[in-house]
PDB file of N, CA, C and O in Angstrom:
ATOM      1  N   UNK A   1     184.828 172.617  69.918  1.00  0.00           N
ATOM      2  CA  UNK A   1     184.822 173.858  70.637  1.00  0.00           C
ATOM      3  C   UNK A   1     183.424 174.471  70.498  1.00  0.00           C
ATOM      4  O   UNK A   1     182.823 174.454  69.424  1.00  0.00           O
ATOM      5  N   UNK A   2     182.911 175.029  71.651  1.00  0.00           N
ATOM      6  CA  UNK A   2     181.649 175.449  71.586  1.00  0.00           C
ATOM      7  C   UNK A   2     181.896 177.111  71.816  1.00  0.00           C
ATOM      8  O   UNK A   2     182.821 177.360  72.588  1.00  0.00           O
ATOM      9  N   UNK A   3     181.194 178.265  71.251  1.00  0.00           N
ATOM     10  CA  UNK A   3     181.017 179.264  71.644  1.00  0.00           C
ATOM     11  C   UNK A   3     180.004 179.723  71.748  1.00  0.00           C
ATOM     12  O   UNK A   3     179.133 179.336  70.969  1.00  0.00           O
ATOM     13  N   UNK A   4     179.690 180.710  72.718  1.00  0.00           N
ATOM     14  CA  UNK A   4     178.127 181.453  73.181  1.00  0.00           C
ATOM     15  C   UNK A   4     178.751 183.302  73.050  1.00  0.00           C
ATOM     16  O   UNK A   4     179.770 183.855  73.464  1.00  0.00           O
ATOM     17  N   UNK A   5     177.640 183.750  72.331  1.00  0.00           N
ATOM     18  CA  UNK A   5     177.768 184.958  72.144  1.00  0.00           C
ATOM     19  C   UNK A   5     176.314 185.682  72.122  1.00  0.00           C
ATOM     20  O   UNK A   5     175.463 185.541  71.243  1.00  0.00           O
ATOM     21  N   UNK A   6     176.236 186.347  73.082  1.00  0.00           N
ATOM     22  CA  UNK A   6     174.773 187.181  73.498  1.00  0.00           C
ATOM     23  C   UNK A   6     174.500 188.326  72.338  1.00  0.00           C
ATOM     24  O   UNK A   6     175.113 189.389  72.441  1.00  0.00           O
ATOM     25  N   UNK A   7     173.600 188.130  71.249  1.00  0.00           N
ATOM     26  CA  UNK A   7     172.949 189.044  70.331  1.00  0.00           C
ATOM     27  C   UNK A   7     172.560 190.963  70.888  1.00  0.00           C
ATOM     28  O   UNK A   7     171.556 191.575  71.253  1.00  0.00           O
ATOM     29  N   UNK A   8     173.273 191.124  70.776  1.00  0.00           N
ATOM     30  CA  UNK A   8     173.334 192.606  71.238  1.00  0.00           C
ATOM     31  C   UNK A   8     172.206 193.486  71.279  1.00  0.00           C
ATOM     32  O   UNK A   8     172.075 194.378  72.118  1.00  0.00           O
ATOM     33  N   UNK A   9     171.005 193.102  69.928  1.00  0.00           N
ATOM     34  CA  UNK A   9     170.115 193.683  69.625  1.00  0.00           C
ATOM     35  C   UNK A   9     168.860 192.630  69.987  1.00  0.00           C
ATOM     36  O   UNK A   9     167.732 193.096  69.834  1.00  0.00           O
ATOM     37  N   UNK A  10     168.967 191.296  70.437  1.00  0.00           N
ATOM     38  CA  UNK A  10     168.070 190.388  70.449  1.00  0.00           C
ATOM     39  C   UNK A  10     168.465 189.827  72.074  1.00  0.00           C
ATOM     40  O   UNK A  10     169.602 189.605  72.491  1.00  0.00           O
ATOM     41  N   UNK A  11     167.516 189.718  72.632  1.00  0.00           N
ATOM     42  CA  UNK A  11     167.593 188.572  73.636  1.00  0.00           C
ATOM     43  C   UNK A  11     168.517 187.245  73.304  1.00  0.00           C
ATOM     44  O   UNK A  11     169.268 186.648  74.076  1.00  0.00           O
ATOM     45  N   UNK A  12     168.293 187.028  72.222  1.00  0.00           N
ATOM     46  CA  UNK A  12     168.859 185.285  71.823  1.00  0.00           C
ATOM     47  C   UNK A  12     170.203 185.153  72.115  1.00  0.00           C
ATOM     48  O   UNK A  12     170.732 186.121  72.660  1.00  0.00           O
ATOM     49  N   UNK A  13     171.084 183.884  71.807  1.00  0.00           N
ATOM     50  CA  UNK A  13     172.263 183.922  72.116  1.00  0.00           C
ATOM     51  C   UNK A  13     172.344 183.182  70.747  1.00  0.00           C
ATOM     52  O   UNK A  13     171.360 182.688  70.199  1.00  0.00           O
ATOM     53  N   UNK A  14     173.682 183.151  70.220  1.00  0.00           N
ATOM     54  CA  UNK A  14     174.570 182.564  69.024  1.00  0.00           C
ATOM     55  C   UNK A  14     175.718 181.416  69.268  1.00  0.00           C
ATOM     56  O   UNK A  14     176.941 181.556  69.247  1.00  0.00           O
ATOM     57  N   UNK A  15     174.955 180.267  69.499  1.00  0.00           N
ATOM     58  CA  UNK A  15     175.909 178.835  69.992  1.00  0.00           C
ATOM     59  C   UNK A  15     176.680 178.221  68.404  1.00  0.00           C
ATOM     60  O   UNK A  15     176.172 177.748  67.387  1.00  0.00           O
ATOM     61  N   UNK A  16     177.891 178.459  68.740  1.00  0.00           N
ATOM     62  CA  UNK A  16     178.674 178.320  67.671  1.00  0.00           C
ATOM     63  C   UNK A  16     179.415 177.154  67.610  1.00  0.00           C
ATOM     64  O   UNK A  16     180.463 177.256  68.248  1.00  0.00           O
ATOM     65  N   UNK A  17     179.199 175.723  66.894  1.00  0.00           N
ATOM     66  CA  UNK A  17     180.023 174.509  67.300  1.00  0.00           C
ATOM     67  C   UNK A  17     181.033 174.420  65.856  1.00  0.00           C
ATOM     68  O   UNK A  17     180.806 174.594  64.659  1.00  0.00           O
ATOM     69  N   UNK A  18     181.833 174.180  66.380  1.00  0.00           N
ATOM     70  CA  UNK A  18     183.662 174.137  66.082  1.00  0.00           C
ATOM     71  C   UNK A  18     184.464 173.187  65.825  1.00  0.00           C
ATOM     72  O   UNK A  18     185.129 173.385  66.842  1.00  0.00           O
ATOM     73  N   UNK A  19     185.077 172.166  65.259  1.00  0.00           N
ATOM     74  CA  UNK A  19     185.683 171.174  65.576  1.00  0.00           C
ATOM     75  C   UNK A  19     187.098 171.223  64.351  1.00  0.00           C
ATOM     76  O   UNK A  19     186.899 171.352  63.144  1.00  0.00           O
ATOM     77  N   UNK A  20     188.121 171.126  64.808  1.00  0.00           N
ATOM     78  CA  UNK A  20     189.435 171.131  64.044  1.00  0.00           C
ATOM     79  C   UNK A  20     189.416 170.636  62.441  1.00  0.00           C
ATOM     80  O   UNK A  20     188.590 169.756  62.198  1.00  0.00           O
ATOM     81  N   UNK A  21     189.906 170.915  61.776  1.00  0.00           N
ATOM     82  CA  UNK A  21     189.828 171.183  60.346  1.00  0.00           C
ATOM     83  C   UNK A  21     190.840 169.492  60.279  1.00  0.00           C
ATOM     84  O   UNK A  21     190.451 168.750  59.377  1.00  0.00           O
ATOM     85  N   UNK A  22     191.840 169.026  61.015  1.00  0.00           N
ATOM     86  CA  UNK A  22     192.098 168.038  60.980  1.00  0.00           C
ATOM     87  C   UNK A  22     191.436 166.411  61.298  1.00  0.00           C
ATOM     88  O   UNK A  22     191.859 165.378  60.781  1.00  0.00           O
ATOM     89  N   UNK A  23     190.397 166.507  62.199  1.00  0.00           N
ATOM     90  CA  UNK A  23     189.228 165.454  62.587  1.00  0.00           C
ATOM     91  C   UNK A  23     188.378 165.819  61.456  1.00  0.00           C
ATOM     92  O   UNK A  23     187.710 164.786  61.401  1.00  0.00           O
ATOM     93  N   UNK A  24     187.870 166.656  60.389  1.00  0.00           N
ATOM     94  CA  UNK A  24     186.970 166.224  59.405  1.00  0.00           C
ATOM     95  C   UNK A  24     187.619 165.931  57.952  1.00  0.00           C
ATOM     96  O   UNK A  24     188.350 166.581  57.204  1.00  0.00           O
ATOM     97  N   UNK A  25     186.932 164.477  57.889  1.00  0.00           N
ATOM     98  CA  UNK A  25     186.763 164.175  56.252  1.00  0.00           C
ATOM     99  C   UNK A  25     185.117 164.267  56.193  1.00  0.00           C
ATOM    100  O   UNK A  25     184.218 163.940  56.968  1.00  0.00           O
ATOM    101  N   UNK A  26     185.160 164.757  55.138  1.00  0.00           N
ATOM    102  CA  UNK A  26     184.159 164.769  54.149  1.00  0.00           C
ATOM    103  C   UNK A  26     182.826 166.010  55.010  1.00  0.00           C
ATOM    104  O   UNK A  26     182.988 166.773  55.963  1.00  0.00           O
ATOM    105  N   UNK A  27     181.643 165.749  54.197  1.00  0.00           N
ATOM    106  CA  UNK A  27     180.826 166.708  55.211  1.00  0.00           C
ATOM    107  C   UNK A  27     180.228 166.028  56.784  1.00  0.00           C
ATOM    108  O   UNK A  27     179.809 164.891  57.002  1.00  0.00           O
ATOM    109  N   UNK A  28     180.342 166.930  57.515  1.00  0.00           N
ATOM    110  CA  UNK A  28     179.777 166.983  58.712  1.00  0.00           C
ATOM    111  C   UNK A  28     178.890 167.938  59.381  1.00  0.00           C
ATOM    112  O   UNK A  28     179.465 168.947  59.790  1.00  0.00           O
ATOM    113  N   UNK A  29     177.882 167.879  59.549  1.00  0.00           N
ATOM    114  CA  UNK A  29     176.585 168.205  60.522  1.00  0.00           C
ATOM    115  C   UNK A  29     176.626 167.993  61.598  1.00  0.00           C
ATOM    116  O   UNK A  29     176.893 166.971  62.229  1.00  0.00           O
ATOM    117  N   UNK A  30     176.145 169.756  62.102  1.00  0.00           N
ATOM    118  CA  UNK A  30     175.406 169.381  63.530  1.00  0.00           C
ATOM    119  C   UNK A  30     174.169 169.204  63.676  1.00  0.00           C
ATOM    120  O   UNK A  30     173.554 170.262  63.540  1.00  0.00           O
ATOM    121  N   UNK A  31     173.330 168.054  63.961  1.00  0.00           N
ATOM    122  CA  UNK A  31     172.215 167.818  64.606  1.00  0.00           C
ATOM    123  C   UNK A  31     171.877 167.501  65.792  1.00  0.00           C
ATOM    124  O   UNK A  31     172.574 166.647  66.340  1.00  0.00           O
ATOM    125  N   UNK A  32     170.819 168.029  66.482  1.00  0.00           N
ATOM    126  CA  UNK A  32     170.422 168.618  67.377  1.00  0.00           C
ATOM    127  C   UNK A  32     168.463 168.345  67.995  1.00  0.00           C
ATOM    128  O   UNK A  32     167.620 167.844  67.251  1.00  0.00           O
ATOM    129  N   UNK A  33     168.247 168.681  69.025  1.00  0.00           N
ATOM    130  CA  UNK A  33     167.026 169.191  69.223  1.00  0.00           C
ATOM    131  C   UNK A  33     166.814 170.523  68.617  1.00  0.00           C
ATOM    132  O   UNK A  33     165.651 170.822  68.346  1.00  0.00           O
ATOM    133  N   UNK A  34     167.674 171.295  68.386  1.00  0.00           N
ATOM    134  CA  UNK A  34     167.349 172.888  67.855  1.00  0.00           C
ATOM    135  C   UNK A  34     166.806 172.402  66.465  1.00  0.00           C
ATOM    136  O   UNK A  34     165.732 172.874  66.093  1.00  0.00           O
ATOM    137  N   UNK A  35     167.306 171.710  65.854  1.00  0.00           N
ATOM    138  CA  UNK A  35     166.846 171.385  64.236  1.00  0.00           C
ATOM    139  C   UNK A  35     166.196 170.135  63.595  1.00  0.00           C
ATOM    140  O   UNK A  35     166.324 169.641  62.475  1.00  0.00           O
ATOM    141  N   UNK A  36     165.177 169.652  65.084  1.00  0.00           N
ATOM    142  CA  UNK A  36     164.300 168.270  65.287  1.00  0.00           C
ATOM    143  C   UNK A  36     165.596 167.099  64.675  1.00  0.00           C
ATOM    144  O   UNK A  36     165.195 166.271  63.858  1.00  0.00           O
ATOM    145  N   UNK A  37     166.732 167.063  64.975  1.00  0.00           N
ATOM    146  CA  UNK A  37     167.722 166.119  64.709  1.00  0.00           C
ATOM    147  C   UNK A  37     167.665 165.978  62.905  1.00  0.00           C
ATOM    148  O   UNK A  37     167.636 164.840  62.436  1.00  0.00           O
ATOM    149  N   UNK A  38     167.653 166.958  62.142  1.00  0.00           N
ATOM    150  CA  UNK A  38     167.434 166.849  61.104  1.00  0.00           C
ATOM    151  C   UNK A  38     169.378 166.983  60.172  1.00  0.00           C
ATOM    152  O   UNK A  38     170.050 168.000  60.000  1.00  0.00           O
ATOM    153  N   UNK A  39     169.695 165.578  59.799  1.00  0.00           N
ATOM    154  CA  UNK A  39     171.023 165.496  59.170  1.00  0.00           C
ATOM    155  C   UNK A  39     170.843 166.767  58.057  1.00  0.00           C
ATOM    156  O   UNK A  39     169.698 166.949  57.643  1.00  0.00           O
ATOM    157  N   UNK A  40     172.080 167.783  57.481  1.00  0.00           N
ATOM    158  CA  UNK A  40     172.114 168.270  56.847  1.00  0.00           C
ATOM    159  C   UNK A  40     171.755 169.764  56.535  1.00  0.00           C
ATOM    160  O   UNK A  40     171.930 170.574  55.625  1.00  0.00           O
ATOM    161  N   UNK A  41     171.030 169.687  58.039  1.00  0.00           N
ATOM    162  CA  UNK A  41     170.483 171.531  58.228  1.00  0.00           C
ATOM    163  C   UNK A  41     171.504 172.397  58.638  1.00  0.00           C
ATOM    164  O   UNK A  41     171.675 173.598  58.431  1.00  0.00           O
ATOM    165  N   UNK A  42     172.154 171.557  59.264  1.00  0.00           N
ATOM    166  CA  UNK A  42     173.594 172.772  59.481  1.00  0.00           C
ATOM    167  C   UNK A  42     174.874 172.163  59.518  1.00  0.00           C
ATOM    168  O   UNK A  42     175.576 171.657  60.394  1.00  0.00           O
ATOM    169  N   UNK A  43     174.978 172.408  58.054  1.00  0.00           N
ATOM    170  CA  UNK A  43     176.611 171.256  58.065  1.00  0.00           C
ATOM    171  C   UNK A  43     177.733 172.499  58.245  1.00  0.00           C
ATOM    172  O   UNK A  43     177.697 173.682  57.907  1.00  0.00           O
ATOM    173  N   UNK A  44     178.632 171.776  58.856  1.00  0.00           N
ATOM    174  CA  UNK A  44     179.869 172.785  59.097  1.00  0.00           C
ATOM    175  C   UNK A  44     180.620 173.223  57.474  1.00  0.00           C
ATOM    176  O   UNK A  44     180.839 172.546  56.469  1.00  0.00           O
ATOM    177  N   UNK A  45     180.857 174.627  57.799  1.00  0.00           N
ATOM    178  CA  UNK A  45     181.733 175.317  56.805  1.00  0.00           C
ATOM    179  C   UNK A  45     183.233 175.071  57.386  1.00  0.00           C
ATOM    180  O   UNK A  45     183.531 174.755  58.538  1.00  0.00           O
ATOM    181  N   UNK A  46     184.070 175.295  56.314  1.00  0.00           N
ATOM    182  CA  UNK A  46     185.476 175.436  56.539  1.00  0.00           C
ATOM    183  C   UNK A  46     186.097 176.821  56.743  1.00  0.00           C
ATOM    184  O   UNK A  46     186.083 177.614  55.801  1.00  0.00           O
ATOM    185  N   UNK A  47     186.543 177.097  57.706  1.00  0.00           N
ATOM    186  CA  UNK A  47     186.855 178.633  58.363  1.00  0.00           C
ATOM    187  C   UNK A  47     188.349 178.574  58.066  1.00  0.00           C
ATOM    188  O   UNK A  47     189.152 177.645  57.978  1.00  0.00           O
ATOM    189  N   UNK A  48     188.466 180.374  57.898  1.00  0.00           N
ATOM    190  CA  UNK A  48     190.007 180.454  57.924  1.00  0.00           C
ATOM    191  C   UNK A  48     190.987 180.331  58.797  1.00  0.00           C
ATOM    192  O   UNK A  48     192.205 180.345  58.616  1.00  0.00           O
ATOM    193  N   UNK A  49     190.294 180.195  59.864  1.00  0.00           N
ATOM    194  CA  UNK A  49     190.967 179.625  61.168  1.00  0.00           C
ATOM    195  C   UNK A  49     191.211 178.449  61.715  1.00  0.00           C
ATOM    196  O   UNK A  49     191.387 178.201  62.908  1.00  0.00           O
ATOM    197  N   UNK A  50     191.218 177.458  60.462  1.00  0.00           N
ATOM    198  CA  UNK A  50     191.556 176.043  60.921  1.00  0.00           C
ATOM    199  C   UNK A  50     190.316 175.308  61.440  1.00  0.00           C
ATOM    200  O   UNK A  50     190.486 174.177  61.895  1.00  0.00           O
ATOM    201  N   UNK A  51     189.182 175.794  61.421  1.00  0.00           N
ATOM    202  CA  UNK A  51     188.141 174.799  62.188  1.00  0.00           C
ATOM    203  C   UNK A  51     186.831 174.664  60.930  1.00  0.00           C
ATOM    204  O   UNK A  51     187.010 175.403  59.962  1.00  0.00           O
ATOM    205  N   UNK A  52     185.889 174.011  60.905  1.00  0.00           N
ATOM    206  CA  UNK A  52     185.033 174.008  60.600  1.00  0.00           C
ATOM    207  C   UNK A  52     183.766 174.506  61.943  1.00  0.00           C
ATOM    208  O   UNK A  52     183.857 174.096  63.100  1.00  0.00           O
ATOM    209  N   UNK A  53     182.888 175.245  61.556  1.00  0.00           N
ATOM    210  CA  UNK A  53     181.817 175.418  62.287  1.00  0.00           C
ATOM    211  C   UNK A  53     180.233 175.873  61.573  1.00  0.00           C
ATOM    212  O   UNK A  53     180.082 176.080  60.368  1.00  0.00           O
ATOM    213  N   UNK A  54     179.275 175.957  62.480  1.00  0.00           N
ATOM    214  CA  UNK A  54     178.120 176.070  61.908  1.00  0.00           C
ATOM    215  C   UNK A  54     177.609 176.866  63.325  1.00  0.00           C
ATOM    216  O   UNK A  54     178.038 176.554  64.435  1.00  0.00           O
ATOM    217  N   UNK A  55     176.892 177.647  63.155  1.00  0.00           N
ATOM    218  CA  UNK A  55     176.032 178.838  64.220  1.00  0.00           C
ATOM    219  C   UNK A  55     174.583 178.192  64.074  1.00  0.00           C
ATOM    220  O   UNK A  55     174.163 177.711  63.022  1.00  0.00           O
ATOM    221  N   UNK A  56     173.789 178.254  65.423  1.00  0.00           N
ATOM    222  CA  UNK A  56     172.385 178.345  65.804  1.00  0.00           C
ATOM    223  C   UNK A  56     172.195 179.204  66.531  1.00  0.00           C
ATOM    224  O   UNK A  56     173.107 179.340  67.346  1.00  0.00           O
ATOM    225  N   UNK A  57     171.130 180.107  66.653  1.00  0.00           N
ATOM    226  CA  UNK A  57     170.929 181.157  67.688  1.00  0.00           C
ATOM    227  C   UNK A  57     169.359 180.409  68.639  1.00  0.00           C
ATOM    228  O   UNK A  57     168.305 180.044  68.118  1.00  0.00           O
ATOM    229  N   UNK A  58     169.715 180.385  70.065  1.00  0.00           N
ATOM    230  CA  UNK A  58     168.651 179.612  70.676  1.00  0.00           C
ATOM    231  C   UNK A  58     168.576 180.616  71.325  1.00  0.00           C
ATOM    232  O   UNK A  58     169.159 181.602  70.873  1.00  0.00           O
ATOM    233  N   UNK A  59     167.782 180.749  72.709  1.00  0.00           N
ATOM    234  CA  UNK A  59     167.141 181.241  73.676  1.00  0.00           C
ATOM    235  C   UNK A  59     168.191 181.051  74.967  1.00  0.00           C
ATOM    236  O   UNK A  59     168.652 179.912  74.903  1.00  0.00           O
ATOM    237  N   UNK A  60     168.639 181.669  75.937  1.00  0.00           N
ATOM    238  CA  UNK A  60     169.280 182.040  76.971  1.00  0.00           C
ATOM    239  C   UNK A  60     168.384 181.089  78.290  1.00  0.00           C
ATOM    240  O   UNK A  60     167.217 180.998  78.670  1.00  0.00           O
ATOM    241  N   UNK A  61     169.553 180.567  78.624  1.00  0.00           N
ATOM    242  CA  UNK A  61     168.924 179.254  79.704  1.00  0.00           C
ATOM    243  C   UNK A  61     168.359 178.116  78.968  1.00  0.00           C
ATOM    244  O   UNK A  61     168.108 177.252  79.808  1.00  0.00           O
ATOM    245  N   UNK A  62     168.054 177.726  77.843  1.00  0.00           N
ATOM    246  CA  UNK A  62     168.104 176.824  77.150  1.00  0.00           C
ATOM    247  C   UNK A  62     169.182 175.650  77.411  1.00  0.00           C
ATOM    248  O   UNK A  62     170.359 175.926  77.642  1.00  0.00           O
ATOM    249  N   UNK A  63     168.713 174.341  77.361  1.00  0.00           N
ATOM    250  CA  UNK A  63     169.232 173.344  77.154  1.00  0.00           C
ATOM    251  C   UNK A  63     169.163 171.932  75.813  1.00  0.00           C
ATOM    252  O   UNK A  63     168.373 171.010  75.606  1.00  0.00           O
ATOM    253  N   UNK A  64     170.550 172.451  75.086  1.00  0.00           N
ATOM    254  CA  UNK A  64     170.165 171.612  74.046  1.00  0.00           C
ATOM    255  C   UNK A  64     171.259 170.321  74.152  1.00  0.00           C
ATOM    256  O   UNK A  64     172.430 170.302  74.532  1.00  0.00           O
ATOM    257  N   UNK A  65     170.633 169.570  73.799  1.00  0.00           N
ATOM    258  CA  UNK A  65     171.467 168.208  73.106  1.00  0.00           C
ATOM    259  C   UNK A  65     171.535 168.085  72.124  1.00  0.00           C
ATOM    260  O   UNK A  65     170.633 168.575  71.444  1.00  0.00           O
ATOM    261  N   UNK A  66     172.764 167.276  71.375  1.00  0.00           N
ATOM    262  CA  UNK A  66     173.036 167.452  70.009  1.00  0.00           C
ATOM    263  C   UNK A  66     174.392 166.567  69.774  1.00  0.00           C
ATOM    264  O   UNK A  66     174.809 166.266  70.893  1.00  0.00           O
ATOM    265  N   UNK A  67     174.948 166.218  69.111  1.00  0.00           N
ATOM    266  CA  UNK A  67     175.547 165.367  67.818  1.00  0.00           C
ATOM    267  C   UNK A  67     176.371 165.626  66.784  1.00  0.00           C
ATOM    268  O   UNK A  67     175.876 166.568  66.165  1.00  0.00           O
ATOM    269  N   UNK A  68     177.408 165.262  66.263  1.00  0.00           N
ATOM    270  CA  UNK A  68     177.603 165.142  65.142  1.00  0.00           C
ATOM    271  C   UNK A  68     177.768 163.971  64.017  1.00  0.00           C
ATOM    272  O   UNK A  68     178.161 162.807  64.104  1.00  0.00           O
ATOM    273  N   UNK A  69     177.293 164.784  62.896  1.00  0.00           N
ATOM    274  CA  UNK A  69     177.220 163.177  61.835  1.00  0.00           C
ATOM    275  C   UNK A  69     177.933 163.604  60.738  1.00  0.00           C
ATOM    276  O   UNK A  69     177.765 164.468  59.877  1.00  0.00           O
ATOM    277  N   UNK A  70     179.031 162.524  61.065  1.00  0.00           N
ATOM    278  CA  UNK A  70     179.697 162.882  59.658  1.00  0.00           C
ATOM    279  C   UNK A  70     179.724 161.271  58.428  1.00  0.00           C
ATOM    280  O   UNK A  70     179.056 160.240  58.350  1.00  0.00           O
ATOM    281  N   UNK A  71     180.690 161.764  57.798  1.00  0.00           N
ATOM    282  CA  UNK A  71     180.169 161.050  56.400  1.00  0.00           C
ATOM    283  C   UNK A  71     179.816 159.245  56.555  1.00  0.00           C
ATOM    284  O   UNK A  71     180.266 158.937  57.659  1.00  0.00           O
ATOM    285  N   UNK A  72     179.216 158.021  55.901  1.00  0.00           N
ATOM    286  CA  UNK A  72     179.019 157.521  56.300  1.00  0.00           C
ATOM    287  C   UNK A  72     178.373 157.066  57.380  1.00  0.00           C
ATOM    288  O   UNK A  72     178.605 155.928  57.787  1.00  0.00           O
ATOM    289  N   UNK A  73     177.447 157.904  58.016  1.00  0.00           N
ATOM    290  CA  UNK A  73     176.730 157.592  59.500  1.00  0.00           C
ATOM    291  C   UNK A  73     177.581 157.472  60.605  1.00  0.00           C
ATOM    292  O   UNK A  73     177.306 156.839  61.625  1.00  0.00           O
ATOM    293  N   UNK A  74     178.922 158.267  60.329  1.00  0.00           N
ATOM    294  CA  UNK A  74     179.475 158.218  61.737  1.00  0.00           C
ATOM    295  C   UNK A  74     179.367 159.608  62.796  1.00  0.00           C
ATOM    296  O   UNK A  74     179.741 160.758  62.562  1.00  0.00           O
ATOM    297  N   UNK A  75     178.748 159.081  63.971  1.00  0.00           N
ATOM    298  CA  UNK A  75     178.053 159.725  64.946  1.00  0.00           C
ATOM    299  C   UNK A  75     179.051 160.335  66.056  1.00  0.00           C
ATOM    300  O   UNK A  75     179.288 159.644  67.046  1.00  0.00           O
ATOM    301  N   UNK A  76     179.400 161.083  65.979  1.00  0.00           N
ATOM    302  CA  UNK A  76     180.376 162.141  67.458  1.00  0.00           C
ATOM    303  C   UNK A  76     180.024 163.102  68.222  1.00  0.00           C
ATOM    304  O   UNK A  76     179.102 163.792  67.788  1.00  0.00           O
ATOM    305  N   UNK A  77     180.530 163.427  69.394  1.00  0.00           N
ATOM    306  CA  UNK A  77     180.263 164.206  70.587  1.00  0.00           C
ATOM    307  C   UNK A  77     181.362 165.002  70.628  1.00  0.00           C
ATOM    308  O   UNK A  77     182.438 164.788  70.069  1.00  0.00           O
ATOM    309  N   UNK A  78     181.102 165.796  71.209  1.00  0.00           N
ATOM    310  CA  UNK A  78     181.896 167.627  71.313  1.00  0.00           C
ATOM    311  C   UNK A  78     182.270 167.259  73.100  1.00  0.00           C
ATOM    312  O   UNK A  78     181.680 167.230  74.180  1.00  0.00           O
ATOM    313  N   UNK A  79     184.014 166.956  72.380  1.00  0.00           N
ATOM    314  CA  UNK A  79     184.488 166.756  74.818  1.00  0.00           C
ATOM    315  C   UNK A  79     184.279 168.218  75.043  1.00  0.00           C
ATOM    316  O   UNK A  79     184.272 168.484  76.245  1.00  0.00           O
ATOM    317  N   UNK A  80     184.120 169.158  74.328  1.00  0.00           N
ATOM    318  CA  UNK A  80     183.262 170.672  75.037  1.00  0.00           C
ATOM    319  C   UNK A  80     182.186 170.968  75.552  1.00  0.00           C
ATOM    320  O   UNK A  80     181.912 172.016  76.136  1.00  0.00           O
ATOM    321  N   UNK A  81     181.133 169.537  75.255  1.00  0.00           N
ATOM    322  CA  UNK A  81     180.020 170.438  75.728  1.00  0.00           C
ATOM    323  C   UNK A  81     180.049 169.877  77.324  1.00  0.00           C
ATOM    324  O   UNK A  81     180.955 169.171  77.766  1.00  0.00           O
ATOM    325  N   UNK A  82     178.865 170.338  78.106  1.00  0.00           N
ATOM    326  CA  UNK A  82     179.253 170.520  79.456  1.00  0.00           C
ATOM    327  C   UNK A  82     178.858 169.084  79.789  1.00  0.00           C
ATOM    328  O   UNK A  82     179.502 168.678  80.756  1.00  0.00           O
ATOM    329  N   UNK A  83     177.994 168.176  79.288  1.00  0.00           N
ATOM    330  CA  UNK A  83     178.649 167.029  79.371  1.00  0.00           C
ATOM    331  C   UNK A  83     178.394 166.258  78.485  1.00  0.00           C
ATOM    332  O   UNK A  83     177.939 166.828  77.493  1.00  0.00           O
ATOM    333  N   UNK A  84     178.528 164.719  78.363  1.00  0.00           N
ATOM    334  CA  UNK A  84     178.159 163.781  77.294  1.00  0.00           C
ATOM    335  C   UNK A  84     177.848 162.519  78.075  1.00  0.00           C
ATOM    336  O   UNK A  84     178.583 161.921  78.860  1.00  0.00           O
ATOM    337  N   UNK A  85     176.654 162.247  77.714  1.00  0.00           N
ATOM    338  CA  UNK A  85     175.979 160.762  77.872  1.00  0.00           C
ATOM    339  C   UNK A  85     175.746 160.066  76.933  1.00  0.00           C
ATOM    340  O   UNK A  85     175.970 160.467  75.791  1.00  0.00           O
ATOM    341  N   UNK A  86     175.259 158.904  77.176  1.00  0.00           N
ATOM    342  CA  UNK A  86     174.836 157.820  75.938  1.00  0.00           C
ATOM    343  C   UNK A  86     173.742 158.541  74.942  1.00  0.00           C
ATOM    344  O   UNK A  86     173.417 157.762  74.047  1.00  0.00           O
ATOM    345  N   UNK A  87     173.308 159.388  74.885  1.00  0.00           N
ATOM    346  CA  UNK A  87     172.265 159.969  74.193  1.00  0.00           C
ATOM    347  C   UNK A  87     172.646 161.127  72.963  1.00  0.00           C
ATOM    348  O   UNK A  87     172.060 161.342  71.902  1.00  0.00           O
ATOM    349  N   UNK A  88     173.820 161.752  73.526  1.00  0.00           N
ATOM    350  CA  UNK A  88     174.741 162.780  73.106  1.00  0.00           C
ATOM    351  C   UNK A  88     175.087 164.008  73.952  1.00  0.00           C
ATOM    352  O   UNK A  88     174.644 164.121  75.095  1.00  0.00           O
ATOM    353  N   UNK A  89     176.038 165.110  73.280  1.00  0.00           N
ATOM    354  CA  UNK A  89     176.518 165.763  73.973  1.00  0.00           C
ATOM    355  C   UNK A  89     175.384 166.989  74.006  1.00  0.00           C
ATOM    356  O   UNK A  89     174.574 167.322  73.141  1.00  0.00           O
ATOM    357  N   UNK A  90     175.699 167.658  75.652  1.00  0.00           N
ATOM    358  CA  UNK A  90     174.586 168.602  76.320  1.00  0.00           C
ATOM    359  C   UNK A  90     175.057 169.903  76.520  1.00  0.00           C
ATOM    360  O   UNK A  90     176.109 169.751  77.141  1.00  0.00           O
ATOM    361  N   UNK A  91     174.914 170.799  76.386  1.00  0.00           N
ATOM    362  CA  UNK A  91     175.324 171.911  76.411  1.00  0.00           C
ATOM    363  C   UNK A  91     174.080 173.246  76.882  1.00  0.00           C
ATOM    364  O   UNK A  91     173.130 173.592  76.180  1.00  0.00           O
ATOM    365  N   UNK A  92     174.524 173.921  78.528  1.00  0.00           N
ATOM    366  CA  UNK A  92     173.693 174.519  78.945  1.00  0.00           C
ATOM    367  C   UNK A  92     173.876 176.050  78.464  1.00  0.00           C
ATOM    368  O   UNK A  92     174.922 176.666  78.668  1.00  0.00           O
ATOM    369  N   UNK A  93     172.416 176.774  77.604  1.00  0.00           N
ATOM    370  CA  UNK A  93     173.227 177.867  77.532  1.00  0.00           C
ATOM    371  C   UNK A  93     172.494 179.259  78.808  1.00  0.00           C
ATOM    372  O   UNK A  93     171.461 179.619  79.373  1.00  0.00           O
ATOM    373  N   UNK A  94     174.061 179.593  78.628  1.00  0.00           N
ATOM    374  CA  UNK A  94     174.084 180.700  79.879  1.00  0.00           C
ATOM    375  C   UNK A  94     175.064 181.630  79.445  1.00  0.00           C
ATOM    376  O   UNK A  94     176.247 181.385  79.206  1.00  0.00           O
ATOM    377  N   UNK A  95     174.462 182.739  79.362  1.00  0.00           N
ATOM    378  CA  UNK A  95     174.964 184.279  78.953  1.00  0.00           C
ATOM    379  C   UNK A  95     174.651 185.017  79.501  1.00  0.00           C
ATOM    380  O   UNK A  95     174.993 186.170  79.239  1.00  0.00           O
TER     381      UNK A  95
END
């Protein structure tokens, strides 16, 4: 699950990626172009709402691609973002 939330006091926006508390074992990261694809810069927390997620705040009209890596080098895509190719999943932001 992806969320976009427009910074009230900032131009920026707050892209929030999400994924069910039942699809993760062990730790999982989102990497990205926002964080030069760097494993481990934003690993998902466990929320009281059943999901794990991790927040980046990018720039409005931005287009990022991005990934997840979880334990063992296994590599996944978000069926949320607006789409997914062989490269990873893409997500346009618009607020």
């Amino acid at each position: 699950m992806l969320r976009l939330a427009r910074d009230r006091k900032t131009s920026f926006v707050r892209l929030t990626f999400a994924i069910p508390a039942d699809i993760v074992t062990g730790t999982v990261s989102v990497v990205g172009d926002f964080n030069d694809w760097t494993p481990g810069t934003h690993v998902l927390r466990r929320r009281s709402n059943g999901t794990y997620s991790a927040a980046v705040t990018v720039s409005p009209g931005s287009t990022l691609r991005f990934r997840y890596l979880g334990e063992n080098g296994h590599w996944f895509d978000d069926p949320d973002a607006d789409y997914v190719d062989p490269q990873g999943s893409v997500v346009q932001v618009q607020v």
